[in-house]
N, C-alpha and C positions, 0 to 999 in steps of 0.2 A: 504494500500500500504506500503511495506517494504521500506526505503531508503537504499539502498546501494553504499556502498564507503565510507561514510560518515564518518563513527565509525572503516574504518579498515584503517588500517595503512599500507603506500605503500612500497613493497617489494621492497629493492633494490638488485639487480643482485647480483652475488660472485665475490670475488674481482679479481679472474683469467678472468672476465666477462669485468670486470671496465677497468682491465689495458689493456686487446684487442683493445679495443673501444676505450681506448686513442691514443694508438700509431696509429688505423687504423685512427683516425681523426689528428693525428701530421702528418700521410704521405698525408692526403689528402690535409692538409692545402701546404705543402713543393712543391706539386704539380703545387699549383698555385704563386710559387715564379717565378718572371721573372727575370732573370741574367740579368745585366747590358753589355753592348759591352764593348769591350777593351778604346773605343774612350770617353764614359760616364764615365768610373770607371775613367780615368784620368782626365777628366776635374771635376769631383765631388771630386778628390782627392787633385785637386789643390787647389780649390776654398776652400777645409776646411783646407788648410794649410796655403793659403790666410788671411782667419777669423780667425787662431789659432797666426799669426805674427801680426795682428790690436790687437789682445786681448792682445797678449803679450805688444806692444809696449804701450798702454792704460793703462796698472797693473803699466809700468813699469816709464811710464810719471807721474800717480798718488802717485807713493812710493817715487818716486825724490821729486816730488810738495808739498807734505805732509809731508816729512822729513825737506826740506827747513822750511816749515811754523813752525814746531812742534822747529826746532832748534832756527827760528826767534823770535818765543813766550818767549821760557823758554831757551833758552842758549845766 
C-alpha cells in the first residue's frame, strides 16, 4: 500500500486566490454586525464617559495624595 499525502507538501492557493477569500470572509463577518439603536449608542456613551470622569477623578485624587506624601517625606 502506497501512503499518500504524507511526503507531499500542501499546495496553497495564488495569492489573487488568498486575498478573494479574505475580503469575501471580512464581508461575511460585517454581515453579522448588529448596529446598536440610537437609545443604546447613548446610554453606552454615557456610561463610558461616566467610567472615563471616576478614572479621571481616581489619577487625579492619587497624584494630589502622592505629591502631598512624597512633599511630606523629603520636603
Amino acid at each position: 500500500m502506497a501512503k499518500t499525502g504524507t511526503n507531499e507538501k500542501a499546495v496553497k492557493p495564488n495569492v489573487f486566490i488568498r486575498i478573494g477569500l479574505f475580503i469575501k470572509q471580512i464581508i461575511d463577518e460585517l454581515r453579522k454586525v448588529v448596529t446598536p439603536t440610537a437609545k443604546e449608542l447613548f446610554f453606552w456613551s454615557l456610561a463610558v464617559f461616566i467610567f472615563v470622569l471616576l478614572l479621571m477623578a481616581l489619577v487625579t485624587g492619587m497624584d494630589f495624595g502622592l505629591g502631598k506624601a512624597t512633599l511630606g517625606i523629603f520636603g
